[in-house]
N, C-alpha and C positions, 0 to 999 in steps of 0.2 A: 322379765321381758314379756309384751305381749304377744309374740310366738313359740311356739313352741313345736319342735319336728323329729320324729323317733322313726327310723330305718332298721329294716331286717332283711336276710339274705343278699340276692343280686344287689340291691339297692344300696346295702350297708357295705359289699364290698366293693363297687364302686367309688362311696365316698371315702372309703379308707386309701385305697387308689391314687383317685385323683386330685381331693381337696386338698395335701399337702403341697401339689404340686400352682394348684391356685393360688393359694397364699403365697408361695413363692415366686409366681410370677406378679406379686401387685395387682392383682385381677381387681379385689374388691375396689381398694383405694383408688386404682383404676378410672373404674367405674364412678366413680364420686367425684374426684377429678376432672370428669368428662373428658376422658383421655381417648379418640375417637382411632386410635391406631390399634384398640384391641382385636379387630375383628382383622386385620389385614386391610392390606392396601389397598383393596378393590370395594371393601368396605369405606375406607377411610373418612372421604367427601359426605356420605350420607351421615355416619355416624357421627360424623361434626355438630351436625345440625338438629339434633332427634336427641339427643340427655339432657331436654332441660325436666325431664321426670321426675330426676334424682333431686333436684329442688322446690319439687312441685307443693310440699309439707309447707316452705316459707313463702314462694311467692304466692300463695293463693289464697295466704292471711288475710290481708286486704281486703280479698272477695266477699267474704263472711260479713261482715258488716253494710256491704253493700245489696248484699242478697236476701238478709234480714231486711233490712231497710224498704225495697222493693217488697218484701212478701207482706207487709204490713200497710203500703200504697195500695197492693190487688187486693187485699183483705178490704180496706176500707171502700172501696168501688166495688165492694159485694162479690168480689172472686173468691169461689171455696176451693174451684178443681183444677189443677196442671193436670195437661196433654204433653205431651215432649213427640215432636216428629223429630225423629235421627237415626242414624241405622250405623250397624256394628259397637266401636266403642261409642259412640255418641249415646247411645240408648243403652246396651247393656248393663256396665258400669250405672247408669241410674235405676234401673232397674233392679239389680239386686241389693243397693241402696236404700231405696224405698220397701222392701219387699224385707227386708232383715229389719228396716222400723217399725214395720207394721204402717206405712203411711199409705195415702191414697195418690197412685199417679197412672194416667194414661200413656203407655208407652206405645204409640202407634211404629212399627219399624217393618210395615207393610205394602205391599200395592195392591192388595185382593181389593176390588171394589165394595163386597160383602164390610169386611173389616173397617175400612177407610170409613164407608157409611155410619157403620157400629159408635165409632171413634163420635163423628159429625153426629150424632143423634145424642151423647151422651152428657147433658148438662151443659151444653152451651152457654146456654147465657148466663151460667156462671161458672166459664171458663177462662184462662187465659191458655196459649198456646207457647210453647218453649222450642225455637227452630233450632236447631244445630249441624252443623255440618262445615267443619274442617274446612275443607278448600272452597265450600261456597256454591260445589256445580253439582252435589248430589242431585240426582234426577229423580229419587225417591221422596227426597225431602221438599225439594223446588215444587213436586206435583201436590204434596200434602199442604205445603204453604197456602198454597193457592184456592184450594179446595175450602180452608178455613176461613182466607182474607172473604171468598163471595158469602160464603155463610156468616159470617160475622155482621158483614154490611145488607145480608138478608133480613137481620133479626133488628137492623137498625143500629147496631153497635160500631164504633167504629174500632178497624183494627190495631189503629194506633194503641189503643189503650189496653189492647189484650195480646200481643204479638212481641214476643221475647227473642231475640238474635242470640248464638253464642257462635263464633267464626274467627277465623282467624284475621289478622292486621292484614289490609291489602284485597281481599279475596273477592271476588263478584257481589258476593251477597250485602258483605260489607257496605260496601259504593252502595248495594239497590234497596237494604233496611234503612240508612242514615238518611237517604235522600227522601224514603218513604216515612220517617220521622219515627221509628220503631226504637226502642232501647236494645241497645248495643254491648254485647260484653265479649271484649276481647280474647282470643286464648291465648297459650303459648304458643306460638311457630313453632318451636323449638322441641314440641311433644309429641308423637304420634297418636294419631287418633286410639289405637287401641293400647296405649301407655295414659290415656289421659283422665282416667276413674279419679284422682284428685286434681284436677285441675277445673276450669269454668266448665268442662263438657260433663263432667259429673256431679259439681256442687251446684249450678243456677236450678235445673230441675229438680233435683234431692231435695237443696235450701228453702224454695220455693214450697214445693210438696209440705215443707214439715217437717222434714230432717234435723237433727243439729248435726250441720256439717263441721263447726268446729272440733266439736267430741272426736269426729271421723277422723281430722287433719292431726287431733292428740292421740290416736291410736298407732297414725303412720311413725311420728315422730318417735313415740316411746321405742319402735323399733330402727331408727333410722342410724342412730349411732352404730348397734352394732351388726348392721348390711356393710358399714364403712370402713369397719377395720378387720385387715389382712388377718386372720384367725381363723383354723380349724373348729371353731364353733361358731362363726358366723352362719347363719342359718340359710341365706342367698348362697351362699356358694355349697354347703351340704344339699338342698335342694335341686338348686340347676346340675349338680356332679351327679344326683341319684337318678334324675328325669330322662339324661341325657348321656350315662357314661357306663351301664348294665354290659356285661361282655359275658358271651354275645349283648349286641345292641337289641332293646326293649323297645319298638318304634311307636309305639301303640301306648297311649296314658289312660290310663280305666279312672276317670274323677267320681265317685259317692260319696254325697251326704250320708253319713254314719252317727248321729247323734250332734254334733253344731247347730248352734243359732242361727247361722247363714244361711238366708234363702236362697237358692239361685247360683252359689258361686262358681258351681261348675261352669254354665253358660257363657260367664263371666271371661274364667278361665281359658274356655277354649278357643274363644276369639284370640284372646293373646298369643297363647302359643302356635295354634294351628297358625296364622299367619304371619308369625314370625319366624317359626323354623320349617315350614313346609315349601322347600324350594330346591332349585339346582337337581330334583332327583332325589332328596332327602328328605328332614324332617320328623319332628312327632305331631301323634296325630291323637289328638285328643277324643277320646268317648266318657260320653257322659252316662252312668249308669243310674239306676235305682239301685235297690236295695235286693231285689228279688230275682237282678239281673243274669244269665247267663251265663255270663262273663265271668262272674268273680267265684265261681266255682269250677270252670272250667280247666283250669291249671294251663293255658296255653302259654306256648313257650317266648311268645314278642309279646305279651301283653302286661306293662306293670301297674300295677292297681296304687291307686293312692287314696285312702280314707282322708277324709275332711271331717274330724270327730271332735269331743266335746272337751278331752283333755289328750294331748298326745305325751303328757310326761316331763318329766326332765331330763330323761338319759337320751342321747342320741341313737345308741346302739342298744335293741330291744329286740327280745325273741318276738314278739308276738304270737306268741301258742304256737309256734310252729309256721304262722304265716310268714309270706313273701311281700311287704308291703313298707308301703310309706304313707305315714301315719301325721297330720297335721291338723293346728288347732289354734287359735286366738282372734284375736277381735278383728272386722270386716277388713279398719283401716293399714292395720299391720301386715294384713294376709295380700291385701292389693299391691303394698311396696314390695313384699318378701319377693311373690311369683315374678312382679316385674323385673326386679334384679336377679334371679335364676334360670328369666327367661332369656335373658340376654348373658349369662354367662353358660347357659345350653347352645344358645348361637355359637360363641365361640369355641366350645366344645365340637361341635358339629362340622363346623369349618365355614358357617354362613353367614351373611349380612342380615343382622335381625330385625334391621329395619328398616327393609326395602318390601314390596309385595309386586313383582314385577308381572305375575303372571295374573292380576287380580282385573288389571287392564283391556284384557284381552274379553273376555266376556263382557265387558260394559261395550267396548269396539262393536259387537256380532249384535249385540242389544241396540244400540244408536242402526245402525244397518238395515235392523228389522223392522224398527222405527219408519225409518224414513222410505222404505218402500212399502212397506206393510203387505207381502205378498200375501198369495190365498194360502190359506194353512198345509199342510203337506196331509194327503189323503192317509188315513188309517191302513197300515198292514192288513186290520181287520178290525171285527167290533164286536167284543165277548160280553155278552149278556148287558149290555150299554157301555159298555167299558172301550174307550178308543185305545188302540193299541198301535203303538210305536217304536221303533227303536234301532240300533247298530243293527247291520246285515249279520252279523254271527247271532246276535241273538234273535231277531227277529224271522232267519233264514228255519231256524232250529225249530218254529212254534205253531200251533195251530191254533193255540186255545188261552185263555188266560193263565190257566194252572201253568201250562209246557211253557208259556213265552218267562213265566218267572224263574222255571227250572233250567232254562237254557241260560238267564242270567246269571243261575249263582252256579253254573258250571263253569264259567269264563272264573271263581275265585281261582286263585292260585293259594299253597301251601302259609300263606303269609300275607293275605288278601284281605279286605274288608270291604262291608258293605254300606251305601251311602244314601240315605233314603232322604229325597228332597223333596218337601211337600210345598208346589206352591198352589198354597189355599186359604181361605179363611179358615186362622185355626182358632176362633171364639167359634165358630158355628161346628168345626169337625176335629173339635179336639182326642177323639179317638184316633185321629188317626195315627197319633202318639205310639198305641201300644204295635202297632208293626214292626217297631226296633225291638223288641221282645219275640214275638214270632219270628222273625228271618233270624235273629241271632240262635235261635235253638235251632233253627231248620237248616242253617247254613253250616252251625258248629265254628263260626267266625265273628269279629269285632263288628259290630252296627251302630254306626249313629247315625241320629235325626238331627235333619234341620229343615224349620219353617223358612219356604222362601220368602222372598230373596232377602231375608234376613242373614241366612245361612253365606250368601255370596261375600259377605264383609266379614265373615268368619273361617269359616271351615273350605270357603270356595278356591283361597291358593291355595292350601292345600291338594286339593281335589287336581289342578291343577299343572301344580309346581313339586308337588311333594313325589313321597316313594308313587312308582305308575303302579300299585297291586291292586284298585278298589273298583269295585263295581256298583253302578249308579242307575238308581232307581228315583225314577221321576214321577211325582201323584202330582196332575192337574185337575181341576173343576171347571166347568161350565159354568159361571155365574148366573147370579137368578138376576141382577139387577147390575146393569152396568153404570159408571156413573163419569163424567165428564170431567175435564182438568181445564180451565177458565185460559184461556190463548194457547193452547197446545195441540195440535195437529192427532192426539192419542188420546183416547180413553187410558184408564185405570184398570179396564179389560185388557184392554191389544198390551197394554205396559207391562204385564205380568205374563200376558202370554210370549212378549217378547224377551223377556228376562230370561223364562223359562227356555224358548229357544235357541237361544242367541248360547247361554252355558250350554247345552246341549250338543250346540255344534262343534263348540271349544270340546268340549270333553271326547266326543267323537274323532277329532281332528287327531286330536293325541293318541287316538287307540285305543281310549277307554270303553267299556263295555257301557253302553245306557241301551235303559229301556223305558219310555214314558207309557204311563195309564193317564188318559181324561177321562173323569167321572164326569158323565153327561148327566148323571140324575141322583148328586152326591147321597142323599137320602135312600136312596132304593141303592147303589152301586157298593158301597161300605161293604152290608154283610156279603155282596159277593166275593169284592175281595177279600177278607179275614179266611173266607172259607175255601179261597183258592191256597190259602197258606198255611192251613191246616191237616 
């Protein structure tokens, strides 16, 4: 089999637990069946509509020949570099695709104007661009499109011949690529955007790039047989039962690269889960760790770690020295069907509809808002050594200074609380800003993750949301050096990111969440202030 998954402690008596009881209720077969009453009847309607996944290995045969075909056209029109503009699974899933190849692809899944420029400067005119976006009205994707179409026809090129659709039957963009004469590739309806790593939204940019997607689609298959059948060693149902069924409940998924070929898969990973089981007040919540994290020495009691290693074994049930862990390993394709059929048998473990994101709405609502009024910015609490300072009345009431406005955040943790650092910035230019989920994780003694905005909103943002209410949110803005304009749209790429930022701000507020936003006015000079407020 090309997976393989070895449990110890909580984890293993979990699956001892529960999996008997999966198999017995037909869960797997279920599932494969597209049997859309597993989740409950309030589920039912949705989950109708959203398992065409579990078929994704066969219908998307086809595509493979047609995507070869295509990358051998941009070849001979002198194209060497795919861009892909998409965000959450749209990009992800290609991303750690191409990144586990070693291939070359630009994943733009940003609205920092820095970034976007980055992107637009990088080999143009021998590029083609790969649009994707599920229902058609991303406003991140829609603004990247556009930016590309005038640059294309700046350099004299037309867009026709370098602008790639992947969209669903039906959807806005559909009608306005077909009619604009762009190549068109259909997805499933039938798959959610972050269920869809084998389907068009992962294989056109991957195929494109360099990838052999085929190889990818023979790695799910080798495992897809036995996701399917009702058995105590199906690996889908060991997996979703260890993620999702620890007693006490583990709400917190510690994900490490520990030796694997997989670049990336964590990122991968926690789009799926975070906004699939982060809702109604529940959920797990994905962190993504290093190696040198924290976290995985700290012994906390909601935190369950799961290694992403180079052989996890053949025995299911494994001391590991003494650790509390869950242990996984086999090739990209295999790893992407396993998590998605565990992640949707964690849904039902959970008691939730794993494929709805109801609360993921509401900050795009507060965004469109800020949009279209575009008021003046909300004056600074204060302004610590260039650093704008913002944020909830509890924590901003509590602060004078940069150092105190942080310490009054992370006194809002509760005993089972985490912290949530959302950077919307260019992170090709301030890729440090990375190591702050290390510093607050030792200084808080709690679970940290990072996410680049608004990358982070199509991930970890129901969560944030929808999920368990224990997390506190740390917001790092920039000052762009260079704003850049979006071709018929009433917004810059500035005001867009500043209203993203916003717009979840106020959602997260609303709720009772703790936020505190910093804008670096002079990111360059502003960095070592903050590092050294956190030390």
């Amino acid at each position: 089999m090309s997976f393989h998954i070895s449990v110890s402690g909580a984890a293993a008596e979990a699956v001892r637990t529960v999996v008997p009881t999966l198999v017995a209720d037909l869960v797997a077969s279920g599932i494969t069946s597209l049997d859309p009453a597993l989740w409950g009847p309030e589920a039912e309607e949705e989950a109708g509509k959203r398992l065409g996944w579990t078929e994704s290995v066969v219908t998307s045969r086809p595509l493979v020949a047609e995507i070869l075909a295509l990358r051998e056209e941009l070849h001979a029109k002198g194209v060497s570099h795919i861009a892909l503009a998409g965000m959450g699974g749209s990009s992800l899933a290609p991303e750690v695709i191409t990144l586990t190849a070693g291939v070359d692809l630009t994943v733009l899944d940003a609205t920092d104007p820095g970034q976007v420029l980055a992107a637009l400067n990088d080999r143009l005119e021998s590029t083609a661009l790969v649009v994707s976006s599920k229902s058609g009205g991303t406003v991140e994707t829609d603004s990247q499109r556009r930016v590309f179409e005038r640059a294309f026809r700046d350099l004299g090129i037309d867009p026709v011949d370098r602008i790639i659709v992947v969209t669903d039957p039906g959807s806005p963009l559909e009608a306005s690529a077909t009619e604009a004469g762009y190549r068109v590739f259909n997805a499933d309806p039938t798959v959610g955007g972050r269920f869809s790593a084998l389907t068009a939204f992962g294989l056109v940019p991957s195929g494109l790039a360099g990838v052999d997607i085929g190889q990818l689609l023979d790695e799910a298959e080798a495992v897809s047989l036995a996701l399917a059948v009702d058995s105590v060693d199906n690996p889908g149902l060991i997996l979703g039962a260890a993620i999702a069924s620890t007693s006490p409940r583990r709400d917190k998924l510690a994900i490490v690269a520990d030796g694997t070929h997989i670049v990336g898969f964590a990122d991968w990973a926690e789009q799926l889960i975070a906004e699939s089981t982060g809702k109604i007040g529940t959920g797990i919540l994905p962190v993504v760790l290093d190696l040198d994290a924290p976290e995985l020495t700290a012994a906390l009691p909601d935190v369950q770690i799961v290694r992403v290693v180079a052989d996890a074994g053949d025995e299911v049930f494994v001391d590991h020295d003494g650790a509390d862990e869950i242990r996984v390993s086999g090739t990209l394709g295999a790893q992407f069907l396993v998590w998605e059929y565990a992640t949707v048998i964690a849904g039902r473990l959970l008691g939730i509809n794993p494929f709805d994101q109801p609360d993921v709405e509401s900050a795009k609502i507060a965004t469109r808002g800020l949009l279209d009024s575009r008021p003046e910015p909300e004056p600074a609490a204060f302004i610590s050594d260039g650093i704008e300072v913002r944020g909830t009345p509890h924590v901003i009431g509590a602060a004078s200074d940069l150092a105190s406005a942080i310490d009054a955040l992370l006194e809002e943790l509760g005993p089972d609380g985490y912290v949530a650092v959302q950077a919307y910035v260019d992170r090709l230019a301030l890729p440090q800003l990375a190591e702050l989920r290390g510093l607050l994780a030792t200084l808080s003694k709690r679970p940290v993750t990072f996410g680049w905005g608004p990358r982070f909103l199509h991930s970890t943002g129901q969560f944030h949301k929808g999920g368990t209410p224990t997390g506190v949110f740390l917001q790092i803005l920039s000052t762009p050096a260079e704003d850049l304009d979006i071709p018929d749209r009433p917004f810059t790429f500035g005001e867009l990111i500043q209203a993203q930022a916003g717009g979840d701000a106020s959602v997260l507020a609303d709720k009772g969440r703790p936020v505190l936003t910093l804008t670096l006015t002079d990111p360059a000079a502003n960095i070592s202030t903050l590092f050294s407020a956190l030390r």
